[in-house]
C-alpha positions as CSV (number, residue, x, y, z in Angstrom):
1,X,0.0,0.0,0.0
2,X,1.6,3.4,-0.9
3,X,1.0,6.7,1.3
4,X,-1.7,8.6,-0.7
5,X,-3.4,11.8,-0.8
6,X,-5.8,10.3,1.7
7,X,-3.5,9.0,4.4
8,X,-1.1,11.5,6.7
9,X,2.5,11.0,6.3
10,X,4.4,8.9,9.0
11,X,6.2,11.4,11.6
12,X,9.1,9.4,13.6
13,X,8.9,11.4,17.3
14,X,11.9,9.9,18.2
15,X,14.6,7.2,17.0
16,X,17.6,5.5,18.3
17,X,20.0,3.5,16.4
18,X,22.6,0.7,18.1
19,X,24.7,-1.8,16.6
20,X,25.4,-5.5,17.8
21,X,27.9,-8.2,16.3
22,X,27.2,-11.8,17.2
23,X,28.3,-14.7,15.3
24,X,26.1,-17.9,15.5
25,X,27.6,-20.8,17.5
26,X,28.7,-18.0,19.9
27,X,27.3,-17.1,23.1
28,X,29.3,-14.0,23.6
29,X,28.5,-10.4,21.6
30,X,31.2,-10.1,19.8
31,X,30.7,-5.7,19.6
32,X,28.4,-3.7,20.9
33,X,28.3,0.2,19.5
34,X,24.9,1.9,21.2
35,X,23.8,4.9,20.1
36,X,24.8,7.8,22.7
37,X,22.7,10.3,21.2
38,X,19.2,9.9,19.1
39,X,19.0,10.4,15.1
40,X,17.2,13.5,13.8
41,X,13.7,12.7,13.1
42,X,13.4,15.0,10.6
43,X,16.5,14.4,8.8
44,X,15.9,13.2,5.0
45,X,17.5,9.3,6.2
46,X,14.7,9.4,8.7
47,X,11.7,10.9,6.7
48,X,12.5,8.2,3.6
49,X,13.2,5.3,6.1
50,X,9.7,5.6,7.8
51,X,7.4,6.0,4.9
52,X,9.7,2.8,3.6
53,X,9.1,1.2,7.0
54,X,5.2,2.0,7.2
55,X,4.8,0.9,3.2
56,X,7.0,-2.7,4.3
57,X,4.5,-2.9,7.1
58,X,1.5,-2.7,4.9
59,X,2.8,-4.5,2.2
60,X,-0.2,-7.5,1.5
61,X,3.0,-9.5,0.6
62,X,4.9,-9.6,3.9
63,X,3.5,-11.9,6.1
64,X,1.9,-10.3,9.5
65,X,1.8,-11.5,12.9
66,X,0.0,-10.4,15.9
67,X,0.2,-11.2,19.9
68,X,0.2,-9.5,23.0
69,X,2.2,-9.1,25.9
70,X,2.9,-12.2,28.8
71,X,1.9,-11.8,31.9
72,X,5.1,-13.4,33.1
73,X,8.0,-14.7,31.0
74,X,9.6,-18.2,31.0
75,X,11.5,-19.0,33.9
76,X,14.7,-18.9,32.0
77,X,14.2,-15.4,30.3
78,X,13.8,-13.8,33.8
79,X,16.5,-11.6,33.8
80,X,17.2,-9.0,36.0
81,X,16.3,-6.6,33.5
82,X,12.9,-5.3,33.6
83,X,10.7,-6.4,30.6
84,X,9.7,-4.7,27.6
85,X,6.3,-4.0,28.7
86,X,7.3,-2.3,31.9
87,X,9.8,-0.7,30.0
88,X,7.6,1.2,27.5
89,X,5.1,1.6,29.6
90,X,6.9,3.3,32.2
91,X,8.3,6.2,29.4
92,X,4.5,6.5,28.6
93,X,3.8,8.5,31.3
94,X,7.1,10.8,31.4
95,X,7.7,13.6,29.1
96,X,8.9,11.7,26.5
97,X,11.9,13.8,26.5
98,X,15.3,12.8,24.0
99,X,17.3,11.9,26.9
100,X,14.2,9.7,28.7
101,X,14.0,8.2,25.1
102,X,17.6,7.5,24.6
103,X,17.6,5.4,28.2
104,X,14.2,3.8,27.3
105,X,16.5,2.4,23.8
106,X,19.3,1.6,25.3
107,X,17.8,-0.4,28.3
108,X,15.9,-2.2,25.4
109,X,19.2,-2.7,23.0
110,X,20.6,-4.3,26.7
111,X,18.0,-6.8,27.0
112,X,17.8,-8.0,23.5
113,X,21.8,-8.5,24.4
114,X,20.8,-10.7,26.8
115,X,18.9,-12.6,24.5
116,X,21.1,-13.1,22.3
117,X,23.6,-14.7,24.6
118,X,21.1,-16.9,25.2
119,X,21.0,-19.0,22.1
120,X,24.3,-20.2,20.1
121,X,22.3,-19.5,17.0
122,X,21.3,-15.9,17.4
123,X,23.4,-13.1,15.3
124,X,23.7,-9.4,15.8
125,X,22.1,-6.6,13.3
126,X,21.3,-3.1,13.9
127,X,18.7,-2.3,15.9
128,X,16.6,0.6,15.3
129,X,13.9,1.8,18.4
130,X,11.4,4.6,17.4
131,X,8.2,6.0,18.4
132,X,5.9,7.7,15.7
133,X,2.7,8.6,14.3
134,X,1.6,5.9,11.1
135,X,-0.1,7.3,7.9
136,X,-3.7,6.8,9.7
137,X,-2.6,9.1,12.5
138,X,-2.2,6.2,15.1
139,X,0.8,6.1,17.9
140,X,3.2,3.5,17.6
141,X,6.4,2.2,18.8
142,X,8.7,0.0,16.7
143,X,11.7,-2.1,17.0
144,X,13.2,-3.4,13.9
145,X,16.6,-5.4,13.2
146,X,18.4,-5.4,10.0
147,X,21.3,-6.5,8.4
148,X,23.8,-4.7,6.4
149,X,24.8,-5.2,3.3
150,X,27.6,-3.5,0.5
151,X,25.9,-2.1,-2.5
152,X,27.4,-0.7,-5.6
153,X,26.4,2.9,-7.2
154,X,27.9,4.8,-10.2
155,X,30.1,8.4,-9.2
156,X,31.4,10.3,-12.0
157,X,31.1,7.5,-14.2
158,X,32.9,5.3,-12.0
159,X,31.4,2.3,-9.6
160,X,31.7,2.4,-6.0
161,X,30.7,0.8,-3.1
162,X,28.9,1.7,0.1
163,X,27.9,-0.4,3.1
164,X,23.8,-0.1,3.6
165,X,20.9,-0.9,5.6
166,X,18.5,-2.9,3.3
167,X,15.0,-2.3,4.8
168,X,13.7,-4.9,2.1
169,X,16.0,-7.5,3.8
170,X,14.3,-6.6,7.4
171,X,14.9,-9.6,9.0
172,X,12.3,-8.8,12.4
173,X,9.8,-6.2,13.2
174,X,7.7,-5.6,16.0
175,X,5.3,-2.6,16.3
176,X,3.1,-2.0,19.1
177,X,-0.4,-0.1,18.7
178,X,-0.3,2.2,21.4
179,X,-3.7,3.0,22.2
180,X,-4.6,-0.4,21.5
181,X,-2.1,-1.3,24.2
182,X,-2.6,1.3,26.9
183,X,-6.3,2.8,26.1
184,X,-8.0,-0.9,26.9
185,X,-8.7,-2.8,29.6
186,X,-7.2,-6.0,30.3
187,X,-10.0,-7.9,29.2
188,X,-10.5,-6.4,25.6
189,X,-7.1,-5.8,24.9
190,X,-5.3,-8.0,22.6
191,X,-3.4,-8.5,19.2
192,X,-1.6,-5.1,19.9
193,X,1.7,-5.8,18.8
194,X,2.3,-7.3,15.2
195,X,5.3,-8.8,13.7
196,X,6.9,-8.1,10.2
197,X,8.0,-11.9,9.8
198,X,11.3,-11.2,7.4
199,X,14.2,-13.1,6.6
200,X,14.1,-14.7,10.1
201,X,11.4,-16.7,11.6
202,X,10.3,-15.4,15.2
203,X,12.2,-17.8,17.4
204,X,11.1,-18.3,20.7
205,X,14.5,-15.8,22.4
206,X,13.2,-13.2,20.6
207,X,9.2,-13.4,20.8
208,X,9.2,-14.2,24.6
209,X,12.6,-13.8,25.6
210,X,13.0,-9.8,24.2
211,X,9.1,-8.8,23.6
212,X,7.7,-11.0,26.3
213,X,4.4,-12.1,24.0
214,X,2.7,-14.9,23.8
215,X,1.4,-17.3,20.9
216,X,1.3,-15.6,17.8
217,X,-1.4,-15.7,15.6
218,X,0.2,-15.0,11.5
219,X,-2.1,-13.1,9.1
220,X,-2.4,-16.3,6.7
221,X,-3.7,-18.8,9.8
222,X,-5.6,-15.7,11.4
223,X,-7.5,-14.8,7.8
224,X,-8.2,-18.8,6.9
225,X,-9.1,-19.6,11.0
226,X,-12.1,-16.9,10.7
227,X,-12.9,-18.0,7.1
228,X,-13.2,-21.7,8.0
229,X,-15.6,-20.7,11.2
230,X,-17.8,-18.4,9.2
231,X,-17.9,-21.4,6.4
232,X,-18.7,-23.2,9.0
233,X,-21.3,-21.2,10.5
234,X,-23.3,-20.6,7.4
235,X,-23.4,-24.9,7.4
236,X,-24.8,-24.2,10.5
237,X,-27.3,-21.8,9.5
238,X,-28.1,-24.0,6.4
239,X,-27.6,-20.8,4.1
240,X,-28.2,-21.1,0.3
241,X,-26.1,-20.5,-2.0
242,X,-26.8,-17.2,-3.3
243,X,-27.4,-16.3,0.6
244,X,-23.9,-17.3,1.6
245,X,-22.2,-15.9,-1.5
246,X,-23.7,-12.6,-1.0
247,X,-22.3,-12.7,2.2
248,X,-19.2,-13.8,1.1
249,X,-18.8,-11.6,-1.1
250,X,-19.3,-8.4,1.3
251,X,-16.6,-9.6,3.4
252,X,-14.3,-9.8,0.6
253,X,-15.2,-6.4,-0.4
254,X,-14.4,-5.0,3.3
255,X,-11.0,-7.3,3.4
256,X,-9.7,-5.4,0.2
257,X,-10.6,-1.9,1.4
258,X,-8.6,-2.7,4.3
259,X,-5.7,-4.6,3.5
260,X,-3.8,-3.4,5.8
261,X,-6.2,-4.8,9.1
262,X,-9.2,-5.7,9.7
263,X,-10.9,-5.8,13.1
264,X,-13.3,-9.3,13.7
265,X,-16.0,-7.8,15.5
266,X,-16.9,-5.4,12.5
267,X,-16.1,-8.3,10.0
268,X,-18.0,-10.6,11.8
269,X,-21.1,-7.6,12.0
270,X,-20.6,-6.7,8.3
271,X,-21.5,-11.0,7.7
272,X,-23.8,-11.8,10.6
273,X,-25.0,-9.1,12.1
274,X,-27.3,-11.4,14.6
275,X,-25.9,-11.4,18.2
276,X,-27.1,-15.1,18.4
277,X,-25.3,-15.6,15.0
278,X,-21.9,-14.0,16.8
279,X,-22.1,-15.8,20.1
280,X,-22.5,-19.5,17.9
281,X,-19.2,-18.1,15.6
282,X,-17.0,-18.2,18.6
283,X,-18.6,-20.8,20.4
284,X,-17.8,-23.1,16.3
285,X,-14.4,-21.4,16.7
286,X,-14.0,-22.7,20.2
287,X,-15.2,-26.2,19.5
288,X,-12.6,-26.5,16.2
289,X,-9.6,-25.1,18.4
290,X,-9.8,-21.9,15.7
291,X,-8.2,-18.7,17.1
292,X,-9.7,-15.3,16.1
293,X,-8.0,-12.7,16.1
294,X,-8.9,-9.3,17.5
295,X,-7.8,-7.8,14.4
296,X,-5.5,-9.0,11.7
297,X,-4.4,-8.3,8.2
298,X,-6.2,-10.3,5.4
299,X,-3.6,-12.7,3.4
300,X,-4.4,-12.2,-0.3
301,X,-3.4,-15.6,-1.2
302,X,-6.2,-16.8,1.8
303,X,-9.0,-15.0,0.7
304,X,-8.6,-16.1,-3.2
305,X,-10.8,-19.4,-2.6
306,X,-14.1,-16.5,-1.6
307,X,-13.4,-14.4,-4.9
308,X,-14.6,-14.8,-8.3
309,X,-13.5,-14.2,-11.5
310,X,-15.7,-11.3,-13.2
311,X,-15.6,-10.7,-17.2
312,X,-17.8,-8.1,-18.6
313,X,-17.3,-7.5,-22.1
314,X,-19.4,-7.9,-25.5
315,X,-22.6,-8.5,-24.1
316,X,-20.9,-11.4,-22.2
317,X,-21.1,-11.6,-18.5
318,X,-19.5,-14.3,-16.5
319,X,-19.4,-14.4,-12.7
320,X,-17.0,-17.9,-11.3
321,X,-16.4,-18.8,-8.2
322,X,-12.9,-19.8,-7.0
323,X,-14.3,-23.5,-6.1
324,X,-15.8,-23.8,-10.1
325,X,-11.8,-23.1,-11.2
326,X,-10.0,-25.3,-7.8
327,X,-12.7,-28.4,-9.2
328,X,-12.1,-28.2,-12.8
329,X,-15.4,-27.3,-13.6
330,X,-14.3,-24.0,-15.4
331,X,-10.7,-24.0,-17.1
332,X,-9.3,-22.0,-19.9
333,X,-7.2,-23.7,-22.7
334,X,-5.8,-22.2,-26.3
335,X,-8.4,-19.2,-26.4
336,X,-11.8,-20.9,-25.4
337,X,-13.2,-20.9,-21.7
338,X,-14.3,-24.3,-21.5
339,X,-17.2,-25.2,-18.7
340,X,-17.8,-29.3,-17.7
341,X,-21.6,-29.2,-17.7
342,X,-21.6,-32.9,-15.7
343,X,-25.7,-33.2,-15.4
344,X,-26.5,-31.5,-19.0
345,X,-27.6,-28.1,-17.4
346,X,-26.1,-25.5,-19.4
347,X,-26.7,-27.3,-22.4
348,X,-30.5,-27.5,-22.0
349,X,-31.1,-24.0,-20.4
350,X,-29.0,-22.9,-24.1
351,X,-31.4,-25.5,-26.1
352,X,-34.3,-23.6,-24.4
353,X,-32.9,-20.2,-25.5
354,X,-32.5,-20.8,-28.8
């Protein structure tokens, strides 16, 4: 998703920038440079690496996680550090100043040491820690990690090469939703901090050790999980075809004006807007070990088996169903659509017509 006219432009508050070296197969960081004073938000680097950042983040592509914090971590990741949560949540309610900012990173940068020291086959990156404001105005905190890599560019007609920060090689992201986070109760609030999933998968050091969350729900199991209980549902409900495929086909619509997240409870209200029908959703989701999420980003490649293939043109109208082109009932070959009318249907309906 790009930023357009109709979104604000991301605004970093703050950002800090340390760098770690660990080898794998080695418990001990190898280097540790931490920042010792903050970035300029408003330099160019800054203004170009969070619209990149926010656009990676909302990119239908990546694949999104969500969770939310532990109450208490593993035994073996008590450390006496404080956690992430307390961290954050402590700076919250402080001015927010540069120099409360630049402790709050580096008492974060410490921890995620820790981690790594943990696990033989962690490695270092650079870690960047920022607060801002998203393209739909929303407070958030971020940590990312990535890896460096040389690049080449052309001066006065001659190559050269440069050592850069590739944010499309982002190995791990977490962001936390601030007002999700802080502005709920205990009881409603959940799914709050989401994961860009990059070149690394989210091992368990990192996820509970250095975040402290629990189970994580990915956007791919999260989309399918509530697709297979409202499929279920409308079993349930003994729905009709054209019944269920109109409400299919609203939920689709909402997913794609909202690629970038979704919230269940106005999904589910958008499909079955009965209270009874909700309550037996979650009670179907419950009994088939299906976990909705709060909210979640809808995976394209998910919601293809609810979307048909439309073709207007020519007097010719033709509406299919992803299910008619997954059984072979529709296929295309050399030029001609080609439709296996098994029980003679089609062909007497056209007899009739002519």
């Amino acid at each position: 998703m790009s930023i357009t006219d109709n979104e604000l432009t991301p605004k970093v508050q703050h950002i800090a920038i340390h760098f770690i070296e660990k080898q794998q197969n080695e418990n001990e960081v190898k280097k540790k440079d931490l920042a010792k004073e903050l970035d300029d938000p408003d330099s160019e680097g800054v203004k170009n690496f969070i619209e990149a950042f926010c656009k990676a983040r909302a990119d239908i592509k990546r694949s999104i996680a969500y969770a939310s914090f532990l109450a208490e971590p593993n035994s073996k990741y008590k450390y006496d550090l404080r956690l992430l949560k307390d961290m954050i949540s402590e700076y919250e309610v402080k001015a927010k100043t540069d120099e409360d900012f630049l402790m709050l990173s580096v008492e974060i940068a410490e921890r995620y040491i820790r981690c790594l020291e943990s696990t033989r086959l962690s490695t270092g990156d650079h870690m960047i820690v920022f607060d801002y404001i998203d393209q739909n105005g929303k407070p958030m905190f971020g940590i990312t990690l990535l890896g460096q890599e040389f690049s080449s560019y052309v001066e006065s007609h001659k190559l050269k090469t440069s050592l850069a920060l590739n944010l499309k090689q982002m190995t791990l992201a977490a962001v936390l939703d601030l007002d999700r986070w802080l502005n709920s109760s205990e009881d409603t609030a959940s799914g709050y901090i989401s994961f860009i999933c990059g070149t690394k998968d989210l091992s368990e050091y990192y996820r509970e050790g250095f975040i402290g969350c629990e189970r994580i729900s990915r956007s791919s199991k999260a989309t399918s999980d509530f697709m297979e209980v409202a499929e279920l549902l409308a079993l349930e409900k003994k729905l009709n075809k054209n019944e269920w495929e109109n409400i299919r086909d609203k939920a689709v619509l909402h997913m794609h004006e909202n690629s970038n997240e979704v919230h269940a409870s106005y999904l589910l209200n958008t499909m079955f807007p009965n209270p009874d029908d909700q309550e037996a959703f979650y009670k179907i989701a419950d009994d088939n070990n299906l976990l909705i999420s709060s909210s979640f980003k809808p995976n394209s490649t998910a919601i293809k088996r609810w979307e048909k293939l439309i073709y207007k043109k020519n007097g010719i109208k033709l509406e299919i169903s992803q299910e008619r082109i997954a059984d072979g009932t529709i296929s295309y070959d050399d030029g001609k659509l080609i439709i296996f009318d098994s029980d003679g249907a089609i062909e007497r309906e056209y007899e009739k017509f002519r």
